[in-house]
C-alpha positions in Angstrom: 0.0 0.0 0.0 1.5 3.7 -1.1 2.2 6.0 1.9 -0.2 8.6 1.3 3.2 10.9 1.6 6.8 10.8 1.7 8.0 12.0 4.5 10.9 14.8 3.7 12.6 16.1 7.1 14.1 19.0 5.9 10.4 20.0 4.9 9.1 19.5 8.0 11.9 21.8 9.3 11.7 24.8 7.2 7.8 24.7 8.0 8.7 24.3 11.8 11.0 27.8 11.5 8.6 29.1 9.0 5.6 28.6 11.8 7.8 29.7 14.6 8.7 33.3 12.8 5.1 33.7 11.5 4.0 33.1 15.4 6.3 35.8 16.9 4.7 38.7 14.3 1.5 37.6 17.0 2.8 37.8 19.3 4.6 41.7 18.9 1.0 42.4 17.7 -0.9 41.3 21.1 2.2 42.3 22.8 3.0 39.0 24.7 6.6 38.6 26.6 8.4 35.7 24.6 10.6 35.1 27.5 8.0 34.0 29.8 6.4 30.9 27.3 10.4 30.2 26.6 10.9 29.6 30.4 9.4 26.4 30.6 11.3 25.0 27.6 14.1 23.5 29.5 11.9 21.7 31.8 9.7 20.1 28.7 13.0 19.3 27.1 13.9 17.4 29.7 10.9 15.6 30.2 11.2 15.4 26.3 14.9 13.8 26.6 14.3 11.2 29.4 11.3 9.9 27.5 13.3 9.7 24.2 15.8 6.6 26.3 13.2 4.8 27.5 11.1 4.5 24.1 12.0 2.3 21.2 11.5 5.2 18.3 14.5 7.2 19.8 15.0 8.5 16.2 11.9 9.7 15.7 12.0 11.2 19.2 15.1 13.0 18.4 13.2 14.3 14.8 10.7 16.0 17.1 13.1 17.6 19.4 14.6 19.5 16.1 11.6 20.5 14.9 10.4 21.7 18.4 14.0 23.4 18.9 13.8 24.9 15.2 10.2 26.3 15.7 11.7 27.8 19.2 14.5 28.8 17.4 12.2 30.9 14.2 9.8 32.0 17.3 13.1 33.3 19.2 14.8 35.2 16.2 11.6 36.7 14.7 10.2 38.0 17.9 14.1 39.4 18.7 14.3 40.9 15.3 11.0 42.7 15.5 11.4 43.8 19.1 14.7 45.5 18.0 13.5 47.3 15.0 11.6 49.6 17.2 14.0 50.7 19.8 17.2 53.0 19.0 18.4 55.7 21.2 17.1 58.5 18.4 14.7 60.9 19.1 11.6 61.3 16.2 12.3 64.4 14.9 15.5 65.7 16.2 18.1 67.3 14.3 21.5 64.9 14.0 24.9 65.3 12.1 24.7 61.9 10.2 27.9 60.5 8.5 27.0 57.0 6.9 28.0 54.6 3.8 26.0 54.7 0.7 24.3 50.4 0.1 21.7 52.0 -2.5 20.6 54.2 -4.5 17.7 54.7 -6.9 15.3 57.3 -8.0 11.2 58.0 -7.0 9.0 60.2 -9.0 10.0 63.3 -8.1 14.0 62.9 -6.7 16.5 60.3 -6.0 16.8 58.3 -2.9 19.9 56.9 -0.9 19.6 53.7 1.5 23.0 54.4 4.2 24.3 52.0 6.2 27.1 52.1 9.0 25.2 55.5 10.4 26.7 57.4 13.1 24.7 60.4 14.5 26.0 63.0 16.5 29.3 60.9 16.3 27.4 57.9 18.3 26.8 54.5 16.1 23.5 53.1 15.6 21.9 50.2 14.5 19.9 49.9 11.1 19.7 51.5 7.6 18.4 54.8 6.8 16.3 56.1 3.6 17.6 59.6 2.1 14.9 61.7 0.1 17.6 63.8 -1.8 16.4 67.4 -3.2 17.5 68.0 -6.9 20.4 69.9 -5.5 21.6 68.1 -3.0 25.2 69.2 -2.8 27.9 66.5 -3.7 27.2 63.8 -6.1 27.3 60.4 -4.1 26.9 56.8 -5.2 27.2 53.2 -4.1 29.9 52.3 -2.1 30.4 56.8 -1.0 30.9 58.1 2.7 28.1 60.8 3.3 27.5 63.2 6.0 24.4 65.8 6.6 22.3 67.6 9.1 18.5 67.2 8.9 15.5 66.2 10.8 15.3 62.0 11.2 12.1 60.4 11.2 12.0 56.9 13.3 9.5 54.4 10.7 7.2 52.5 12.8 6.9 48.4 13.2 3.0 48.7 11.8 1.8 51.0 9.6 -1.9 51.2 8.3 -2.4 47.5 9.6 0.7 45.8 8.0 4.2 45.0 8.5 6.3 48.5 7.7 7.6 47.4 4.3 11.0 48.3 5.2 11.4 45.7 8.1 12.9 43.4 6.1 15.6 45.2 5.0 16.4 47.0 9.0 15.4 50.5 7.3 14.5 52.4 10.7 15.2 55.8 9.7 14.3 58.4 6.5 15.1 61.9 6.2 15.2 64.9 3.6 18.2 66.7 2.2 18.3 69.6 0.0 21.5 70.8 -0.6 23.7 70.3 2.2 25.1 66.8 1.4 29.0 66.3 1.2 30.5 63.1 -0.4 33.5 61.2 -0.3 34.6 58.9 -2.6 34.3 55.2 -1.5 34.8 52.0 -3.1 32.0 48.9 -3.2 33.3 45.9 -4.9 30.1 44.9 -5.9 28.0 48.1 -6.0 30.7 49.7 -8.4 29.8 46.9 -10.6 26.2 47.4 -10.7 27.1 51.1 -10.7 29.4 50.1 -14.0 26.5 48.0 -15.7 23.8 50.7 -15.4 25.9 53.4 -16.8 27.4 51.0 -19.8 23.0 50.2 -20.6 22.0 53.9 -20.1 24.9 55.3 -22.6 23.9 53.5 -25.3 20.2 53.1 -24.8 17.2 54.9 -24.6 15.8 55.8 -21.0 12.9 52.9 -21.1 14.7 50.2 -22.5 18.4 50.9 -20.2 15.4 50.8 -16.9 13.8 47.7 -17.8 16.8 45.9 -19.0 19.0 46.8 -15.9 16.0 45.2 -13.8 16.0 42.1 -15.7 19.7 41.9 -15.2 19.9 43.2 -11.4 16.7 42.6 -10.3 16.5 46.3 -9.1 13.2 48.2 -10.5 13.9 51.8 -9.0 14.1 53.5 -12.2 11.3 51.7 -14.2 8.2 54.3 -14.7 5.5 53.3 -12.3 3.3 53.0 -15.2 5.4 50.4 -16.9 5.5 48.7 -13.4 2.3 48.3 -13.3 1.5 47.3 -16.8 4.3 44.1 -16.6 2.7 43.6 -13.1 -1.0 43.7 -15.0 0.7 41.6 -18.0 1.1 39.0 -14.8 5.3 38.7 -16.1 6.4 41.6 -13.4 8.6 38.6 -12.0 11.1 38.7 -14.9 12.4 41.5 -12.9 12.9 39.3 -9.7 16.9 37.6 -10.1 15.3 33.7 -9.2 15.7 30.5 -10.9 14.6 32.0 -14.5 18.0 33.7 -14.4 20.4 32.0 -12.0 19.0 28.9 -13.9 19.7 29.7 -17.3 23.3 31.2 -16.0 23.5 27.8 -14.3 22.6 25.8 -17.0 25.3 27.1 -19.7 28.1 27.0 -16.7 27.1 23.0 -16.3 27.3 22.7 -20.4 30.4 24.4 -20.7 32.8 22.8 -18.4 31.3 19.6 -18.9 33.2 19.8 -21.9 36.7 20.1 -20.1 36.6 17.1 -18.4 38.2 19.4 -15.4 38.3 17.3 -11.7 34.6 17.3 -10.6 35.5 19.5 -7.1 37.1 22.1 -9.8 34.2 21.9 -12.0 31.5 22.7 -9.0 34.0 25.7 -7.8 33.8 27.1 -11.1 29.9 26.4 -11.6 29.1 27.7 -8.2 31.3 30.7 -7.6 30.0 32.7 -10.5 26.6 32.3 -9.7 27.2 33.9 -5.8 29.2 36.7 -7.8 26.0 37.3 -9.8 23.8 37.1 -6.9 26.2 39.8 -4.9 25.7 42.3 -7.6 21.9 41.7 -7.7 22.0 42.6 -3.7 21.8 39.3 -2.9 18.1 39.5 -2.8 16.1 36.6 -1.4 15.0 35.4 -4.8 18.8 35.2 -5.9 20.3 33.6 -3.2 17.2 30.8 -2.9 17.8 29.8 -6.4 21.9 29.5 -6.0 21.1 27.4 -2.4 19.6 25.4 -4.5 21.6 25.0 -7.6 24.6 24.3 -4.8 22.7 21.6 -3.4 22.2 20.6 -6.9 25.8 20.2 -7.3 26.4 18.9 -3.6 24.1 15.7 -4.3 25.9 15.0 -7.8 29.2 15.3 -6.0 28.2 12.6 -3.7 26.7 10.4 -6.0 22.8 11.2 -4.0 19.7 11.8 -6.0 18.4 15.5 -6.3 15.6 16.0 -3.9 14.2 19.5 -4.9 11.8 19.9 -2.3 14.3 19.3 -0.3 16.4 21.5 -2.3 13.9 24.2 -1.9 13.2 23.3 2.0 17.4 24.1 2.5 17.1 27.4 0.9 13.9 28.4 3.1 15.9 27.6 6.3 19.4 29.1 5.6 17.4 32.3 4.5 15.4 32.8 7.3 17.7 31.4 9.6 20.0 34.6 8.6 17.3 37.2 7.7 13.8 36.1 9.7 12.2 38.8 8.6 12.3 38.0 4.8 9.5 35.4 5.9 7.2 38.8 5.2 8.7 39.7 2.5 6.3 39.9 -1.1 9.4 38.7 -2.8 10.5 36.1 -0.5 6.9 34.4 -0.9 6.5 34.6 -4.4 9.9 33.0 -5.5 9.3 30.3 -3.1 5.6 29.6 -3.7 6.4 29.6 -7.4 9.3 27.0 -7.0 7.3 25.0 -5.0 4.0 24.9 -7.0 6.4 24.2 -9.7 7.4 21.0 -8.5 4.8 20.2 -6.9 2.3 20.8 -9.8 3.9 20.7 -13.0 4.3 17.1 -13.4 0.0 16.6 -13.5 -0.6 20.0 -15.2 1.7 18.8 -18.4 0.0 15.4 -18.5 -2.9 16.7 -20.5 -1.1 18.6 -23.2 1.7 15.7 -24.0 0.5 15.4 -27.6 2.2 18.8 -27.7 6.0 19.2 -28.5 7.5 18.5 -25.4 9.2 22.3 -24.9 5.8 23.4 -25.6 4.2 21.3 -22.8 6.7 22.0 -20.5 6.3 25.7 -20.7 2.6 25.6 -20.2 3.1 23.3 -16.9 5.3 25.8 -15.2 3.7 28.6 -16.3 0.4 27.2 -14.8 1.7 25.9 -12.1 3.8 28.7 -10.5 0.5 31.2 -11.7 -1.5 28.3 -9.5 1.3 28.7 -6.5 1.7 32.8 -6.3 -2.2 33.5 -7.1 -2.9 33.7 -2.9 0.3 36.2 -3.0 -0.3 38.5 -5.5 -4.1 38.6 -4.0 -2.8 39.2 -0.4 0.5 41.8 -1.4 -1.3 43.7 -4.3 -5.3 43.1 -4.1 -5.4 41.3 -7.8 -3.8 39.1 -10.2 -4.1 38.8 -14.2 -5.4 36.1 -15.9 -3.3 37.4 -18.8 -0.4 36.1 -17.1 -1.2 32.8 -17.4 -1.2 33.6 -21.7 1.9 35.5 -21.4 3.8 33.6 -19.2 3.4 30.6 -21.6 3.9 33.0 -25.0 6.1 35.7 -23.7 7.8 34.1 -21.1 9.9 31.5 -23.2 10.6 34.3 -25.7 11.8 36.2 -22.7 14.3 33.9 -21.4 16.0 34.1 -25.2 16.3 37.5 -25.0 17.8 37.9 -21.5 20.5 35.7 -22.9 21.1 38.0 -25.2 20.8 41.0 -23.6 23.2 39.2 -20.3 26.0 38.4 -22.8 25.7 41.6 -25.1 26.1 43.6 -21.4 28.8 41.2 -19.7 30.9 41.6 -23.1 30.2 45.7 -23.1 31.2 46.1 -19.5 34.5 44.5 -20.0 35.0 45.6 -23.5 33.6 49.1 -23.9 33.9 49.3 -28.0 31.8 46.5 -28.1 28.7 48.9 -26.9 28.1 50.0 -30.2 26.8 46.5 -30.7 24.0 47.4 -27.7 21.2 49.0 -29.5 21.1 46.0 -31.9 21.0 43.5 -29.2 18.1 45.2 -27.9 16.1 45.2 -30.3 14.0 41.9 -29.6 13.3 43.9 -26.1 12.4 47.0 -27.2 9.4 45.2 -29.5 8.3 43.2 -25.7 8.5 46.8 -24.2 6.5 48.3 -26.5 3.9 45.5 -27.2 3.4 45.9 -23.0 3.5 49.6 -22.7 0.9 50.0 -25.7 -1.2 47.3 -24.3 -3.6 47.6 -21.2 -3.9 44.7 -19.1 -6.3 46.5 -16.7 -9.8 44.3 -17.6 -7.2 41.4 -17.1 -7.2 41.8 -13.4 -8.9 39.6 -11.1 -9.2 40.3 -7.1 -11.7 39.8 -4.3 -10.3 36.6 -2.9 -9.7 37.9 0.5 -6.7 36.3 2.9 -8.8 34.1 4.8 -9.3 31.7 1.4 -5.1 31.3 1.4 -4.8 28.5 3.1 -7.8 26.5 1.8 -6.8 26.9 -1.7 -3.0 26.0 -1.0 -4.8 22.7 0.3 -6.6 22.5 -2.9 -3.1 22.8 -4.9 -2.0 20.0 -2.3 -4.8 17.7 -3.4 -3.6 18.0 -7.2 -0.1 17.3 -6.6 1.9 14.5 -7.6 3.9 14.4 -4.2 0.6 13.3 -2.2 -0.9 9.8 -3.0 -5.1 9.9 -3.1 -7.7 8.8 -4.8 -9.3 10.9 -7.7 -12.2 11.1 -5.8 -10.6 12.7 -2.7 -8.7 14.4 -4.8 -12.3 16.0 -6.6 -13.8 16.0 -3.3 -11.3 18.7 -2.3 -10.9 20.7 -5.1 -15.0 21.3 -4.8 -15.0 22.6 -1.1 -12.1 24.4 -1.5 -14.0 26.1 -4.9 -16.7 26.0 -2.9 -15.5 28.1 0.2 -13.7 30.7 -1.8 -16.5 31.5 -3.9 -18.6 32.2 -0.9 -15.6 34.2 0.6 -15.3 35.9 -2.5 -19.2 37.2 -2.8 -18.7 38.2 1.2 -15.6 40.1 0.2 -17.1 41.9 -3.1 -20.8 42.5 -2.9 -22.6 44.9 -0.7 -24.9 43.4 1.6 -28.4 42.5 0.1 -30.4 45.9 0.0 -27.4 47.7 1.7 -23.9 49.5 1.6 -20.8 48.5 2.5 -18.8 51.6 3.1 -14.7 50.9 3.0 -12.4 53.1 4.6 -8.4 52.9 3.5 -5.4 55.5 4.1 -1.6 56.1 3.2 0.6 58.4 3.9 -0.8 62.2 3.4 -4.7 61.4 3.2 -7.6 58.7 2.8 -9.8 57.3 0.9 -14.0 55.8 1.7 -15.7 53.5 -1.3 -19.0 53.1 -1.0 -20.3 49.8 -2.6 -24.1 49.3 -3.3 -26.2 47.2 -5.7 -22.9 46.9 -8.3 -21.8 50.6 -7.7 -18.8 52.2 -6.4 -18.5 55.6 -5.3 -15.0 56.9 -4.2 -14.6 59.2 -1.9 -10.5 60.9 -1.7 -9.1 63.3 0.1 -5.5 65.0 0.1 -2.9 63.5 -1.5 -2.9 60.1 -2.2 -0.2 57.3 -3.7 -2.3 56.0 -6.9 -0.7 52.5 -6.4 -1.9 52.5 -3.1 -5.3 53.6 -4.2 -5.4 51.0 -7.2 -4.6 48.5 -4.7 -7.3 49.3 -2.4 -10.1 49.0 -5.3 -8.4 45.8 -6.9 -8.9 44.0 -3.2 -12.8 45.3 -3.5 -13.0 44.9 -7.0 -14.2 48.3 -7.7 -12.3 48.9 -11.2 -15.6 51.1 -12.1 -16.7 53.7 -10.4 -19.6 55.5 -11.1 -18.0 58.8 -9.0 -15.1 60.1 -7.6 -16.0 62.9 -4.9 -12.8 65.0 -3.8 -12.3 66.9 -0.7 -9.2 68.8 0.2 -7.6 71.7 -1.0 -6.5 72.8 -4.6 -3.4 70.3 -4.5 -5.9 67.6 -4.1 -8.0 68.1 -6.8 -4.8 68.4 -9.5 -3.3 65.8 -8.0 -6.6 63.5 -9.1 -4.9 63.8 -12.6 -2.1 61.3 -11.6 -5.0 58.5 -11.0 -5.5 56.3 -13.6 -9.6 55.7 -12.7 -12.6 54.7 -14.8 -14.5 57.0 -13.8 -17.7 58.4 -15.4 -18.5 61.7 -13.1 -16.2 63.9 -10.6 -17.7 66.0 -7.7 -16.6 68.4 -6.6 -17.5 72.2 -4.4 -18.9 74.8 -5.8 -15.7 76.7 -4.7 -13.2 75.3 -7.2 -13.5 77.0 -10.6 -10.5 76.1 -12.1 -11.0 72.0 -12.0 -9.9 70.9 -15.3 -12.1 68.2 -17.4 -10.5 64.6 -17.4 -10.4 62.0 -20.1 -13.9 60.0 -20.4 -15.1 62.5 -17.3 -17.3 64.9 -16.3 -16.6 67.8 -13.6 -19.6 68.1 -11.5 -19.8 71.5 -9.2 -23.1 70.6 -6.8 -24.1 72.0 -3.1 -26.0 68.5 -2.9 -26.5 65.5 -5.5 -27.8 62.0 -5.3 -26.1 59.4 -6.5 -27.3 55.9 -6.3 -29.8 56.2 -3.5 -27.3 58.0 -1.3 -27.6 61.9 -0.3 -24.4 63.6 -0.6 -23.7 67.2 0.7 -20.7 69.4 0.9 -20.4 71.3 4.0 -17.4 73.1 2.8 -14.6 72.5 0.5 -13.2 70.1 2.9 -16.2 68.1 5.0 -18.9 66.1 3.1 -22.1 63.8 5.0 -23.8 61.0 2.9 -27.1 59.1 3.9 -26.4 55.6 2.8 -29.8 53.8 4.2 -30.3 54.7 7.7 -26.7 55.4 8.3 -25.9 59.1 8.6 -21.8 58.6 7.0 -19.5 62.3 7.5 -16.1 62.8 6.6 -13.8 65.6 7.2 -10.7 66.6 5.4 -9.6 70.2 7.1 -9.5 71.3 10.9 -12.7 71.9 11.7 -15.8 70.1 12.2 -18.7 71.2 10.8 -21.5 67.9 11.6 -22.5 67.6 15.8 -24.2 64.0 14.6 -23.0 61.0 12.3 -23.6 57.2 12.6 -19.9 56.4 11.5 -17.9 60.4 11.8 -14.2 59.6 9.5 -11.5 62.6 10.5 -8.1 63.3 11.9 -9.5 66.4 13.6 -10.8 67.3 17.0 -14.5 68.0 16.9 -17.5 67.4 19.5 -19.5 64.8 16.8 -21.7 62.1 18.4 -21.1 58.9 16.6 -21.7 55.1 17.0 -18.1 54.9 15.3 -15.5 57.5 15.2 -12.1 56.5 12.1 -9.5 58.3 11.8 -7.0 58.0 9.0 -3.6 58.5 11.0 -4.8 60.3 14.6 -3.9 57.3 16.9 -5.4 58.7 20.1 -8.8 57.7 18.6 -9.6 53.6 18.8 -10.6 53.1 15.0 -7.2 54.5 13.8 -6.3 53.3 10.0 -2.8 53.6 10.6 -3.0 51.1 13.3 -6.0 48.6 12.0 -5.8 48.8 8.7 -8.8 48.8 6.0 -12.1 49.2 8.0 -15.2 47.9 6.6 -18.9 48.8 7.3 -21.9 47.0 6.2 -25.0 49.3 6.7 -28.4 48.0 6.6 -30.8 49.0 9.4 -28.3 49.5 11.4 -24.2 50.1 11.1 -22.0 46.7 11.9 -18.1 47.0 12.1 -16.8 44.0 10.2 -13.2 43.8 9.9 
């Protein structure tokens, strides 16, 4: 009789660690003292150990210790990490002399940035990284690998901001500030930053803006300089990975190492120094970014296991990679790029085998690129839906068209670069070699992907449907009919959660309230409507983001509040919209592709009775639920059902949000997304 699975311990370890760091992000967030459960782990170890000599499954006694150790260990580590980030002897907001070591640099819409490490302030070291927002004259030029030192205001970041891990945990960035123009530079040398440093400026010399961004990325994996716009449209194409260093590239850089030397007949310990050593080279000029180094763990264990004559496990292979990772970095665990390079390895091999069964008639190339194309779309679905709100189902067509093309042309474009770099006449050649990229650009940049985008999901159908892609893999023996069994709950659960998550409640609202830095944002969802609601200025990406999740991509209207910066700053949304609202005040509101400018006192709008009170403060009757927001400093309502504003005011209310005030309870900065369903009454449901 088959096992119904094959038991793989280092599997059972990285989920051990995996579980233990996921457990101490709970318990930061319910503030619970680690050291007080870790107390009574020498006593059950010992109880754990005696038991172990007097039973006959020592072995498998000892298994358990390691994994219990391990998830201690993960527990330990995370909790330590996380605790740390948030302490450091500098005040928020204090002045400082800062004299650091330029580890980054990249640009943002409107300036360049610099990440610093090795920071001293006020002549005193301390610990972590710290962003610099750079003015465009900011005194001395800097770059990788340069000693810095200003004076300006430093801003501590927070653990949690707007209900999620602060993005910048996992790479120990504590700190930001602004400088103008009183920066002064001294030359510094970075082995492997003046090499990235070296490739940029060799693509950017000999090719245009666009294709010199998107090409470094592909090479480096670092995106700083691709337009937002053409972000997003790779990200909407569902191929935004290409710009991740992971197995697609260490692989391919892999793969023609193995073919060449094997023709040298060099001493196998020779041959894997010289297959491996690149491939860490490559991954320290891409930052050694999680992606990077999880595909070279596992090519080394790759060449490890044909060293010593063992068969090539790659789950456990993958399971290695997870552990030495997060056993240095815990904190990449939350990392968006961490889980989508190791959810698509592992649907890959966990998948692919029984996706390509149905399409072997095919070539075999042809087969093989729509099973891992399906299969890691199948593994980083739950990702994509929990990082960024939405994923394309045109991915799934381009990953299996595009995709192979893809990984042609970034041998081209690697070996055209790596031959530039070294030989500079040989750039001439660059435009040329390009070509075949600048045709993928353009195709994506000219196309919209947006009615591509599916979303709604919702985090709490992750772990069902990961069971679902369990019950279709080859590595777990059942029964088609358990297997179909499965599959149908698992559909059927995330279809209800998907309805919950989407619709408004039958013959009601359901009134969403989101924030990011410098303002906020209320949808209002009823009978297949969506009304935004925006005030200040807002990221779009963040905005996007928020309507992906509730899958409002159209909206009937878009009401502003805020002052005249607001309203021009609407222009940078890309919204289909049909109607914009806005007071009766603003007379220079200019009109907006597909949109009309609306200047009304008061207006209905799908059942719902909207009124300005000023420029800044609106009320809406959704139902029986009296809804006001206020943008400005002063409070003009004295009663509202559910009252949304960062400013002091005397407003009786059922419930009281505020976008970033965190002396009030409902505080977005600190809970995240709220969400209202309003019937008869108001209900609070997340």
């Amino acid at each position: 009789m088959k096992r119904l699975i094959n038991i793989r311990i280092p599997l059972i370890f990285a989920f051990s660690l995996i579980a233990g760091i996921a457990l101490s992000r709970l318990f930061i967030n319910f503030n619970i003292n680690l050291f007080y459960i870790i107390a009574v782990v020498p006593f059950t170890a010992v109880i754990v150990v005696i038991t172990a000599f007097f039973h006959k499954s020592r072995i498998k006694i000892l298994i358990v210790i390691f994994i219990a150790l391990i998830f201690i260990l993960g527990l330990t580590g995370g909790y330590v990490k996380l605790k740390h980030y948030g302490t450091s002897s500098i005040v928020d907001g204090a002045s400082y002399t800062v004299s650091a070591v330029v580890c980054e640099k990249g640009e943002t819409q409107n300036s360049e940035y610099i990440i610093l490490k090795n920071l001293h302030a006020d002549g005193e070291k301390i610990n972590g990284k710290m962003i610099v927002y750079l003015g465009k004259t900011y005194g001395d030029f800097c770059d990788i690998g340069y000693k810095v030192e200003f004076t300006a205001e430093i801003s501590r970041k927070d653990l949690f901001t707007f209900g999620k891990l602060n993005n910048y945990v996992q790479s120990n960035v504590k700190y930001s500030c602004f400088v103008i123009n009183n920066l002064k530079a001294e030359y510094g040398f970075s082995f492997f930053g003046s090499i990235r440093s070296h490739i940029r400026d060799t693509l950017y010399d000999n090719l245009d803006g666009d294709t010199a961004a998107i090409a470094f990325a592909m090479l480096t994996g670092n995106t700083q300089d691709v337009d937002e716009g053409a972000m997003q449209n790779f990200r909407y194409g569902g191929i935004a990975h290409i710009f991740a260093v992971s197995g697609l590239h260490i692989g391919i850089v892999y793969a023609a190492l193995f073919r060449i030397l094997k023709k040298f007949n060099l001493n196998k310990y020779v041959n894997a120094i010289l297959c491996l050593s690149p491939l860490f080279f490559y991954a320290g000029i891409c930052g050694f970014t999680m992606s990077s180094l999880r595909a070279v763990v596992m090519c080394t264990v790759s060449v490890l296991a044909r060293l010593t004559h063992k068969k090539y496990d790659s789950l456990n292979a993958l399971s290695l990679s997870v552990i030495i990772i997060l056993l240095i970095t815990p904190l990449s665990l939350f990392s968006a790029g961490f889980q989508l390079s190791v959810c698509a390895t592992g649907s890959i091999i966990l998948l692919s085998k029984n996706i390509v069964r149905p399409f072997k008639k095919l070539p075999r190339n042809i087969s093989s690129a729509i099973g891992v194309s399906l299969s890691a779309q199948a593994g980083t679905m739950p990702v994509m839906l929990s990082c960024f709100g939405y994923l394309s189902w045109a991915g799934l067509l381009m990953n299996i068209i595009i995709l192979p093309i893809l990984s042609v042309v970034f041998v081209v474009i690697f070996i055209s670069t790596l031959i530039a770099s070294v030989i500079p006449p040989f750039a001439v050649v660059l435009p040329y070699a390009f070509l075949p990229l600048q045709l993928i650009i353009s195709i994506f940049l000219n196309t919209s992907f947006e009615k591509a985008v599916i979303s709604g999901l919702g985090a709490a159908a992750l772990l069902p449907f990961y069971i679902a892609l369990l019950a279709l893999s080859d590595k777990i023996n059942l029964k088609l009919k358990y297997r179909l069994t499965a599959i149908i709950c698992v559909t059927i659960f995330i279809c209800v959660n998907v309805l919950s998550n989407v619709f408004a409640p039958l013959n009601g609202y359901k009134i969403i309230v989101s924030a990011n830095y410098g303002g906020g944002v209320i949808l209002i969802k009823s009978k297949g409507e969506n009304i935004l609601i925006v005030t200040e200025n807002l990221s779009p990406t963040k905005t996007q983001s928020m309507l992906n999740e509730y899958y409002a991509f159209d909206l009937s209207a878009v009401i502003i509040l805020g002052g005249e910066d607001c309203v021009s700053s609407y222009g940078g949304f890309e919204l289909n919209c049909k109607n914009l609202y806005v007071y009766y005040g603003y007379i220079n509101v200019q009109p907006y592709k597909n949109c009309t400018v609306n200047y009304e006192s008061r207006f209905i709008l799908n059942e719902i009775e909207f009124a300005f009170a000023d420029g800044y403060s609106l009320t809406a009757k959704c139902g029986n639920t009296q809804l006001g927001i206020c943008a400005g400093d002063y409070v003009p309502f004295e009663n509202c059902d559910l009252f949304v504003s960062d400013a002091d005011g005397d407003c009786e209310n059922i419930y009281r949000v505020s976008f970033e005030n965190r002396n009030i309870e409902y505080c977005i900065y600190d809970c995240g997304d709220l969400v209202f369903n309003c019937g008869n009454e108001i209900k609070l449901k997340k």
